[in-house]
NUROLO-794809 format. One line per 2 residues: number of its first residue (from 1); for each residue x, y, z of C-alpha. Coordinates in nm, 2 decimals. Example, Ala and Ser with C-alpha at 12.3 -4.5 7.8 and 13.67 -1.06 7.14 Angstrom:
! NUROLO-794809
1> 1.23,-0.45,0.78 ~ 1.37,-0.11,0.71
END
This chain:
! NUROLO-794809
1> -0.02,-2.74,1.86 ~ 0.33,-2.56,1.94
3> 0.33,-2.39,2.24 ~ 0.63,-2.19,2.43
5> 0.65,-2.10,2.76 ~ 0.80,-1.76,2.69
7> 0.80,-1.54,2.35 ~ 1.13,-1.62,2.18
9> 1.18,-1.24,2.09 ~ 1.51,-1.24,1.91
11> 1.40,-1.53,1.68 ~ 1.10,-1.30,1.62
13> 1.30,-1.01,1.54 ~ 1.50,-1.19,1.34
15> 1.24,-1.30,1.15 ~ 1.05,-0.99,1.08
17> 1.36,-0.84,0.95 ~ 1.43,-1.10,0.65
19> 1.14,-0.98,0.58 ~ 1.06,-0.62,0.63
21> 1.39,-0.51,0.56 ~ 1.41,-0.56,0.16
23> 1.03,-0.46,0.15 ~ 1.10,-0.14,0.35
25> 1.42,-0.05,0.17 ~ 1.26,-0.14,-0.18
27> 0.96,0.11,-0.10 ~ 1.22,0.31,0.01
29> 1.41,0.36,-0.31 ~ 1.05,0.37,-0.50
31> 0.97,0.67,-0.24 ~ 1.34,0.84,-0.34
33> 1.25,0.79,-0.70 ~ 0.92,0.97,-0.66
35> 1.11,1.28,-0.44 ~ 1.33,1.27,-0.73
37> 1.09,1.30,-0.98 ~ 0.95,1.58,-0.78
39> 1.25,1.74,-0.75 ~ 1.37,1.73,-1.17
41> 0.97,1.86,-1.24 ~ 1.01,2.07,-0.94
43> 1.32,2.26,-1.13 ~ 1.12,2.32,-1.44
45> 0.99,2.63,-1.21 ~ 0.61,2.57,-1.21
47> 0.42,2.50,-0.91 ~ 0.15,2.42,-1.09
49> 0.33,2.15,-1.30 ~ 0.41,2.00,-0.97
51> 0.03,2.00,-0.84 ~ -0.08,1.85,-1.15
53> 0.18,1.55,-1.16 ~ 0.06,1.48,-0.81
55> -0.30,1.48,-0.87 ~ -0.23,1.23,-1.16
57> -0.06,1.05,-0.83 ~ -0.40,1.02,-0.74
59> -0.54,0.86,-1.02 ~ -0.29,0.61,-0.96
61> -0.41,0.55,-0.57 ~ -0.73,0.51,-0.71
63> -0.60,0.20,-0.91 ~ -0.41,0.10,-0.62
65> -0.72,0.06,-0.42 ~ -0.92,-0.12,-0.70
67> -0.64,-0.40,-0.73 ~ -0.50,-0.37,-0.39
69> -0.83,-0.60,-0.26 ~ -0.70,-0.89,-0.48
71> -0.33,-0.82,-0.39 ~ -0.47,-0.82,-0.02
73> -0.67,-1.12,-0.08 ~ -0.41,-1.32,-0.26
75> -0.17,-1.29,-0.01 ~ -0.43,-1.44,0.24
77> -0.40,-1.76,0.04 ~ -0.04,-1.74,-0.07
79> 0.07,-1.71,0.28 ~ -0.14,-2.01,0.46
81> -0.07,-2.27,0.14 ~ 0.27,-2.19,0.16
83> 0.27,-2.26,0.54 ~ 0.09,-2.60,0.44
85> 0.33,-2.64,0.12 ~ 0.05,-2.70,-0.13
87> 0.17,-2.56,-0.45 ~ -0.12,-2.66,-0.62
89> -0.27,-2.36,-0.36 ~ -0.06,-2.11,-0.44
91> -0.03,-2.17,-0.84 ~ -0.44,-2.11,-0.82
93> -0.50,-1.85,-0.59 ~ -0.17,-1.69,-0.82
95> -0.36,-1.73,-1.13 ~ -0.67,-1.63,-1.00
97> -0.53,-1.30,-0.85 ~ -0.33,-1.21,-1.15
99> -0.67,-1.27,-1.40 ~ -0.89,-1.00,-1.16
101> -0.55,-0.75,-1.11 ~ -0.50,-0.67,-1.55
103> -0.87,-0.67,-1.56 ~ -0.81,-0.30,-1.37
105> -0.51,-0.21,-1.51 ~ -0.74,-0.23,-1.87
107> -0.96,-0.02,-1.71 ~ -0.75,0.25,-1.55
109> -0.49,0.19,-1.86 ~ -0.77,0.27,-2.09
111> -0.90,0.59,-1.90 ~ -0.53,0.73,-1.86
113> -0.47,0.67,-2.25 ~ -0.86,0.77,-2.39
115> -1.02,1.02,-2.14 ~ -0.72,1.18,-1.93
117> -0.95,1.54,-1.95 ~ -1.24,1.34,-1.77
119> -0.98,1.20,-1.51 ~ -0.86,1.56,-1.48
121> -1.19,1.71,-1.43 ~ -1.31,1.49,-1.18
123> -0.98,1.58,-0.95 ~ -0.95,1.97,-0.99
125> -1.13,2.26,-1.16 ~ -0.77,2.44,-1.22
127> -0.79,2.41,-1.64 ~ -0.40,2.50,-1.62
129> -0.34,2.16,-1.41 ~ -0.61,1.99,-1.60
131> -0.38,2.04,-1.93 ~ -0.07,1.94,-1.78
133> -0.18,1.64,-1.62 ~ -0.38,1.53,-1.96
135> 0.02,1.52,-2.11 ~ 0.11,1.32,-1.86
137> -0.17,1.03,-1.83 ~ -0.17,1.01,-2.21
139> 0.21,0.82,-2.18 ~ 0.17,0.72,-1.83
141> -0.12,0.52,-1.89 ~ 0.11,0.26,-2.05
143> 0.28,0.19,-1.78 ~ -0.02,0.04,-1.55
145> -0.07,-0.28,-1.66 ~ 0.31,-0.31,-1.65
147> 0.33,-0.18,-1.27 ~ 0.04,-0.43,-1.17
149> 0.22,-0.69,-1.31 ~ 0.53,-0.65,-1.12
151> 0.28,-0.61,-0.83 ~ 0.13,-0.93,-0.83
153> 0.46,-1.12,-0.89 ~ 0.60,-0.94,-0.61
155> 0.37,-1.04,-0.34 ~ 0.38,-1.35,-0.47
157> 0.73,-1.39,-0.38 ~ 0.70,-1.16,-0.06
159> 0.45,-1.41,0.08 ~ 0.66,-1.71,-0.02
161> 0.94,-1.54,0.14 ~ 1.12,-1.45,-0.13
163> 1.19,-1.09,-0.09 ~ 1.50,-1.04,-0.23
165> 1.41,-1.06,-0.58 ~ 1.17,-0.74,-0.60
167> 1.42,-0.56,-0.39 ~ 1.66,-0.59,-0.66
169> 1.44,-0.55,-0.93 ~ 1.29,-0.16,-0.77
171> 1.67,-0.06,-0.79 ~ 1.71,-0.16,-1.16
173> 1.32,0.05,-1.18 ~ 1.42,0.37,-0.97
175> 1.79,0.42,-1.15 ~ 1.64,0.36,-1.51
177> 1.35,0.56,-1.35 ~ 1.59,0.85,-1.23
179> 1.86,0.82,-1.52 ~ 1.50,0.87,-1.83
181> 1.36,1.12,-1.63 ~ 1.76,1.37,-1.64
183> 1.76,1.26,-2.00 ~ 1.40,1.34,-2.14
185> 1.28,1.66,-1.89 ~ 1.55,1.84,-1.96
187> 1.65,1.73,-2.27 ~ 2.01,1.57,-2.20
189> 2.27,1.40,-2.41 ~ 2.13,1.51,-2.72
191> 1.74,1.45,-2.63 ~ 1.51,1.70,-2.66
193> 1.40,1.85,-2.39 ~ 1.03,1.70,-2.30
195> 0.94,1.85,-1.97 ~ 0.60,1.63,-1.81
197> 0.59,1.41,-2.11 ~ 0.96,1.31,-2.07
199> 0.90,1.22,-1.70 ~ 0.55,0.95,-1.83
201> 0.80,0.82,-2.09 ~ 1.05,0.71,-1.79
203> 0.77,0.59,-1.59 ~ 0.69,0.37,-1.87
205> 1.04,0.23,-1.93 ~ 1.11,0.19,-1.58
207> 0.75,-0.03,-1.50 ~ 0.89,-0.21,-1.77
209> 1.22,-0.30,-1.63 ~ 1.08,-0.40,-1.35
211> 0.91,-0.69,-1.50 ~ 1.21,-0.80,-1.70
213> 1.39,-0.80,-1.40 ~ 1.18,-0.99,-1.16
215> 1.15,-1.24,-1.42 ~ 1.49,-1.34,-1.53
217> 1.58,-1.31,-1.11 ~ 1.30,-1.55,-1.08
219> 1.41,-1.79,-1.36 ~ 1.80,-1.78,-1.29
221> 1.71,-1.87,-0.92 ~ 1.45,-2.12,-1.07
223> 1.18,-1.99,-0.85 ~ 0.91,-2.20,-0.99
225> 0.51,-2.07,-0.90 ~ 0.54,-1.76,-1.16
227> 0.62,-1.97,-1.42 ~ 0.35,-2.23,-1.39
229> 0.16,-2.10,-1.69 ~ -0.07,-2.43,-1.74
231> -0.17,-2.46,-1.35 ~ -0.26,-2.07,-1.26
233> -0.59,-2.08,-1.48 ~ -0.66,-2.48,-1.37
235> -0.91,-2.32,-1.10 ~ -1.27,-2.45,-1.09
237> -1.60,-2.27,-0.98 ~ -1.51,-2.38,-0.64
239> -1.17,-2.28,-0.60 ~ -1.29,-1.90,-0.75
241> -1.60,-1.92,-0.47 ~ -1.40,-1.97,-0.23
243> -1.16,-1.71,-0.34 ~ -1.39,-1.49,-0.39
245> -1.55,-1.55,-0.04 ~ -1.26,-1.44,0.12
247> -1.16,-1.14,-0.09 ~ -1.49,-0.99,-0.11
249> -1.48,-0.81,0.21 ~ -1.09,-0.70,0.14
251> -1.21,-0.59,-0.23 ~ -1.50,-0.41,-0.14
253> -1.28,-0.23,0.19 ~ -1.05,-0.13,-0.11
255> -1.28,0.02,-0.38 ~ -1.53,0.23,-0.12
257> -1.19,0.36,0.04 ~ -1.06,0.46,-0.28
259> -1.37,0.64,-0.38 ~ -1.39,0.78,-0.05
261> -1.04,0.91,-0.11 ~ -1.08,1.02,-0.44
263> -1.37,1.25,-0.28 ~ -1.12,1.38,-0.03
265> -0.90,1.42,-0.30 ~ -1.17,1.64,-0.51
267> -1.21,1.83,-0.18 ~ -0.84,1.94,-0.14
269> -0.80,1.96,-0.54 ~ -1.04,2.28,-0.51
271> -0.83,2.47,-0.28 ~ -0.58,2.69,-0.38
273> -0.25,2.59,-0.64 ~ -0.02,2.67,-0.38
275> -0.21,2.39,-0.14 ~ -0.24,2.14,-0.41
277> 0.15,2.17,-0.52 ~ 0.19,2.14,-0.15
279> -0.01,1.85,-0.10 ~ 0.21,1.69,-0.37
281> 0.49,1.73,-0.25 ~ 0.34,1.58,0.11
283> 0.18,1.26,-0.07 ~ 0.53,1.19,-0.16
285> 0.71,1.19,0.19 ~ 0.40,1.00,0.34
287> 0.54,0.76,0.09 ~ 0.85,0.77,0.29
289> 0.64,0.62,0.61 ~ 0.38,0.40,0.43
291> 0.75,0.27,0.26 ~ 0.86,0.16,0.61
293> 0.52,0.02,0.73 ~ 0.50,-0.20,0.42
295> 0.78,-0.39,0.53 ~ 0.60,-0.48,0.86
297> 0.29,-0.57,0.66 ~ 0.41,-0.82,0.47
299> 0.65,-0.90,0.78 ~ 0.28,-0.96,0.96
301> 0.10,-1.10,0.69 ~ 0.37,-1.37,0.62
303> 0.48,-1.47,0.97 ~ 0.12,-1.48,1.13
305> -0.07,-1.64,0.77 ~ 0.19,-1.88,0.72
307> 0.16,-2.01,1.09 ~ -0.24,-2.04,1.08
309> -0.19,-2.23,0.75 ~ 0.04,-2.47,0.95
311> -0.16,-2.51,1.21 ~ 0.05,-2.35,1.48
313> -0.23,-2.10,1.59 ~ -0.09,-1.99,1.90
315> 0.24,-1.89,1.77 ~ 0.04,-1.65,1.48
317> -0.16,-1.54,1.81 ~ 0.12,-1.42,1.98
319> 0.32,-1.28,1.72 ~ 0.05,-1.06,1.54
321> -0.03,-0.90,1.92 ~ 0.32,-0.78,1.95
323> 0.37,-0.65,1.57 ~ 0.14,-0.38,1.60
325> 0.39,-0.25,1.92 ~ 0.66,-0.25,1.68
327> 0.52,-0.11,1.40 ~ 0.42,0.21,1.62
329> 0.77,0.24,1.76 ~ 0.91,0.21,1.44
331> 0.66,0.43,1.25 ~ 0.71,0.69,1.55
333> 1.13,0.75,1.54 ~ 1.09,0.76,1.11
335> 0.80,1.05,1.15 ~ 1.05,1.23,1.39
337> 1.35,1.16,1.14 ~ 1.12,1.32,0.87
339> 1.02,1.64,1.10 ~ 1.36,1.70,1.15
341> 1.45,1.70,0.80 ~ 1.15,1.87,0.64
343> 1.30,2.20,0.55 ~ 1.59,2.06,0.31
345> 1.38,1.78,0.18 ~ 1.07,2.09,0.07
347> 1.31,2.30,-0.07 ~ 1.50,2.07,-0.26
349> 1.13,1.97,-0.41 ~ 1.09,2.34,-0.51
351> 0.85,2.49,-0.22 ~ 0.83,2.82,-0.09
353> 0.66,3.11,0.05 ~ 0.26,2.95,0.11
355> 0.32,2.64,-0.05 ~ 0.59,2.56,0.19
357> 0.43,2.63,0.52 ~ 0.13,2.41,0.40
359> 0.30,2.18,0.37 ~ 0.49,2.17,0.68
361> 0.16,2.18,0.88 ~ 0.06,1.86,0.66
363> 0.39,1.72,0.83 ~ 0.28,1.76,1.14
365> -0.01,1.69,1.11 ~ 0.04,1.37,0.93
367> 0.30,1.23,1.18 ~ 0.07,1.30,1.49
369> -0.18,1.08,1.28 ~ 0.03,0.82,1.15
371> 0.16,0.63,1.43 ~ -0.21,0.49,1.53
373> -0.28,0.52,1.13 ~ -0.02,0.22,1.06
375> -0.13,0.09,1.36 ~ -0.47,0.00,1.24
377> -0.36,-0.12,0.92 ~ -0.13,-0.34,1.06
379> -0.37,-0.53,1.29 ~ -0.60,-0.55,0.96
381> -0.33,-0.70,0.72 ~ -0.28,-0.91,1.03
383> -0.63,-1.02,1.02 ~ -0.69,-1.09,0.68
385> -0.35,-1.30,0.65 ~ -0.54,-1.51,0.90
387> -0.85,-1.55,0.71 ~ -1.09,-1.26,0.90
389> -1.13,-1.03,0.57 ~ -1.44,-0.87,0.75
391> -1.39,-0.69,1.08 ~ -1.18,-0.47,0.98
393> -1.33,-0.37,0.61 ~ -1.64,-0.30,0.82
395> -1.50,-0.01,1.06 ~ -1.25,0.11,0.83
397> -1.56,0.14,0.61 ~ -1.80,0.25,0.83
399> -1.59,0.53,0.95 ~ -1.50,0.66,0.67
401> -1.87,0.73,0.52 ~ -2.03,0.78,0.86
403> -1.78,1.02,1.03 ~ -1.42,1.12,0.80
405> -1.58,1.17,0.49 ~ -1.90,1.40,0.62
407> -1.66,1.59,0.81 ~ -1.37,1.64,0.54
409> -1.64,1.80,0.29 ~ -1.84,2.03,0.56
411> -1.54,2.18,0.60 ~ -1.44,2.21,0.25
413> -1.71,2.31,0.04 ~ -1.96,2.39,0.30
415> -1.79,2.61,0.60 ~ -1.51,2.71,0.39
417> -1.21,2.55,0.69 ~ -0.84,2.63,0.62
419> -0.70,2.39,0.45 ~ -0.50,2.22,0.75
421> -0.86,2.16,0.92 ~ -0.96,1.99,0.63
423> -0.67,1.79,0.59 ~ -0.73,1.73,0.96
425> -1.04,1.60,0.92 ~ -0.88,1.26,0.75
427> -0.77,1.13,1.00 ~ -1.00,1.19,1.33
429> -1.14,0.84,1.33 ~ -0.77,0.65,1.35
431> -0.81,0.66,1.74 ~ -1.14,0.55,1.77
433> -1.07,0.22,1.55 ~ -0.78,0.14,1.70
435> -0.98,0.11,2.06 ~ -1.17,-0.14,1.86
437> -0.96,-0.29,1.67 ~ -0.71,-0.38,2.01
439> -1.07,-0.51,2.11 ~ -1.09,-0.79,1.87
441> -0.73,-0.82,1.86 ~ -0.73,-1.01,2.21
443> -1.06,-1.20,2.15 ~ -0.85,-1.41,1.88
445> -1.14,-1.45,1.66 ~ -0.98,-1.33,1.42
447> -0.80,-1.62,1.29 ~ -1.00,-1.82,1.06
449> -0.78,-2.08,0.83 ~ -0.86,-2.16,0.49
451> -0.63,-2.46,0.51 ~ -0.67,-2.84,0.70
453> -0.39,-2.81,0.90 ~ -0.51,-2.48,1.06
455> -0.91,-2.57,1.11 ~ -0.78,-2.94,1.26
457> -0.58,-2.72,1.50 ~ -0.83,-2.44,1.59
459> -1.05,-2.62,1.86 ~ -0.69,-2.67,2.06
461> -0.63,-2.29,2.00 ~ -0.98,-2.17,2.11
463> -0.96,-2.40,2.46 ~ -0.60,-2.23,2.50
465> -0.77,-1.93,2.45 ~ -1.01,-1.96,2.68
467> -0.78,-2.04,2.96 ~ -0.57,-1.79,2.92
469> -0.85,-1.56,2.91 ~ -0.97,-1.73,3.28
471> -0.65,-1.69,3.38 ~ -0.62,-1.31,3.35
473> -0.95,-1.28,3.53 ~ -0.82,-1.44,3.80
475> -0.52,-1.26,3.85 ~ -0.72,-0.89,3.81
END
């Protein structure tokens, strides 16, 4: 097993950044599409328009959590078979994850498209938002399959370090996205004018450009695993057991936290239009920070799952301990750059008066919460990359139903709270977690490898564990 006598930080560095950079800047532009899109709806002069666009946001989180288990999963495998170069690996754990991912993009395709006024009911009781966000998911709903697609090929490629080619392919996506949405809400260049149905008609053409684009990157650069047609769906009932082993804990840890969220989401949807507008307009500058922690989650799950699937144990140790510091310090300097720059940003998205001081407490409140937030989600992408899908499903879980969730609709429907102490209430268990999370963190249990190379070295690992571990009682 590789060992070093001192951690080789600029190497490290280095390495995170070939990776987190392109992610990070490609979330980036998808973040500056959405503020864009808020912006062009934003001038059309209806707050409640607004609101209503970002409640169908929602619906869209909700689909994010019920794939983002197999995209979570997937990369577990992705990342450890490409550190142990088995392509037969990554071709089946591919085709496996693609086959579960457009199973719910049917299903959240064919509610956007059938029943948008159910989806609208469930997520507020406002019937003027409910009509303009029916418009909207009627189109829009096109689009998901298209979006998971891209999804699934592009953490693919993230976790075979090939990050480069859904970088480019988000810019081709935000400009067409950007370019429709001038054209078709406002009715330019001899279009009509389509207001909230113009902006779903450039979502669709814009998921769509993103395939086309990550598909003829991949072909002219003759990246080979997305075009293995024959081998993804060669997987036996073993090869989907053990998949399925693995990614259970991840899938269920995303489908109880999206409905959990989507209760939240209920909650704060029943509060007053200038809150909701305001909370959409804040659900798209969080995406400015979750844009930037991406890139150090795939950044962690690549660099610590590709070592475990190599076999070099200590090395994934070591780097996954000192991610999480970076991630905070990171996360911490782009919430300050976003406090300082809230007041152009909300106006420029078409807040004012109530709306606009909402929001700004939703700033702060967000970016007091947000450094141990992406914290926590770091050290779990960390874990699962290494093969521990369970620990930290369990307390995310657990929290949420036992403490966050009790406490969000108390104050909501029960005790009436402003709507900051509500919003509050989402994050109070971040701290608590993290306590625990640091916990297991340290005890190295954590990394459980689905390859041979990384259970042949794992006895080595755990003795060098334990030494260490005697070691610092020693010296204490």
């Amino acid at each position: 097993m590789h060992r070093t006598s001192s951690f080789p930080w600029k190497d490290f560095i280095r390495r995170i950044a070939v990776i987190a950079i392109p992610v990070a800047l490609q979330n980036l532009l998808t973040t500056t599409g959405s503020m864009v899109d808020t912006m062009m709806i934003g001038a059309l002069g209806d707050e409640n328009i607004v609101g209503a666009v970002g409640l169908c946001a929602q619906f869209t989180s909700l689909m994010f959590s019920g794939y983002w288990g197999f995209v979570g999963g997937g990369m577990l495998f992705f990342a450890q078979y490409w550190g142990a170069r088995d392509d037969d690996g990554i071709d089946r754990s591919y085709g496996i994850t693609l086959s579960f991912m457009m199973l719910v993009a049917a299903l959240f395709a064919s509610l956007a498209i059938l029943a948008p006024e159910w989806v609208m009911q469930v997520y507020t009781d406002k019937t003027v938002i409910q009509e303009i966000g029916v418009r909207y998911l009627r189109i829009a709903g096109f689009a998901y399959p298209l979006q998971i697609f891209s999804m699934a090929m592009s953490c693919l490629l993230r976790s075979t370090e090939k990050v480069r080619i859904p970088f480019y392919a988000a810019i081709a996506s935000v400009l067409t996205n950007i370019c429709f949405n001038w054209v078709l809400i406002h009715g330019k260049l001899g279009f009509p004018a389509l207001g909230v149905e113009g902006a779903a008609i450039a979502t669709v053409f814009a998921a769509f450009l993103n395939v086309l684009v990550i598909l003829l990157l991949a072909k002219i650069q003759k990246y080979p695993y997305l075009f293995h047609f024959r081998r993804h769906f060669k997987w036996n009932k073993a090869a989907l057991n053990l998949y399925l082993v693995r990614c259970f804990p991840i899938i269920c840890n995303e489908v109880l936290i999206g409905v959990a969220n989507m209760v939240i989401n209920m909650v704060l949807g029943r509060q007053s239009e200038q809150a909701i507008a305001a909370t959409a307009v804040f659900r798209t500058l969080e995406g400015l920070v979750i844009g930037f922690f991406a890139g150090f989650s795939n950044a962690a799950s690549v660099l610590v799952g590709k070592c475990v699937g190599a076999g070099e144990l200590e090395t994934a140790f070591q780097r996954a301990k000192r991610m999480v510091y970076l991630c905070g310090s990171c996360i911490l300097l782009v919430c300050l750059l976003l406090l300082l720059c809230h007041s152009p940003l909300l106006t420029a998205m078409s807040l004012s008066g109530e709306s606009f001081r909402i929001c700004v407490g939703l700033l702060i409140i967000y970016c007091v919460a947000a450094v141990i937030r992406m914290c926590n989600w770091t050290q779990n992408d960390t874990y699962r990359s290494a093969g521990d899908a369970t620990t930290g499903t369990v307390l995310e879980i657990t929290f949420m139903y036992v403490l966050v969730l009790p406490c969000v609709c108390l104050a909501g429907l029960v005790f009436k709270a402003p709507f900051l102490a509500i919003f509050a209430c989402c994050y109070i268990d971040e701290p608590i977690r993290f306590v625990l999370m640091q916990r297991h963190m340290y005890s190295g249990k954590w990394i459980r490898p689905v390859t041979e190379e990384g259970q042949a070295a794992l006895p080595a690992f755990r003795e060098w564990l334990a030494r260490n571990k005697k070691k610092q009682a020693v010296s204490e």
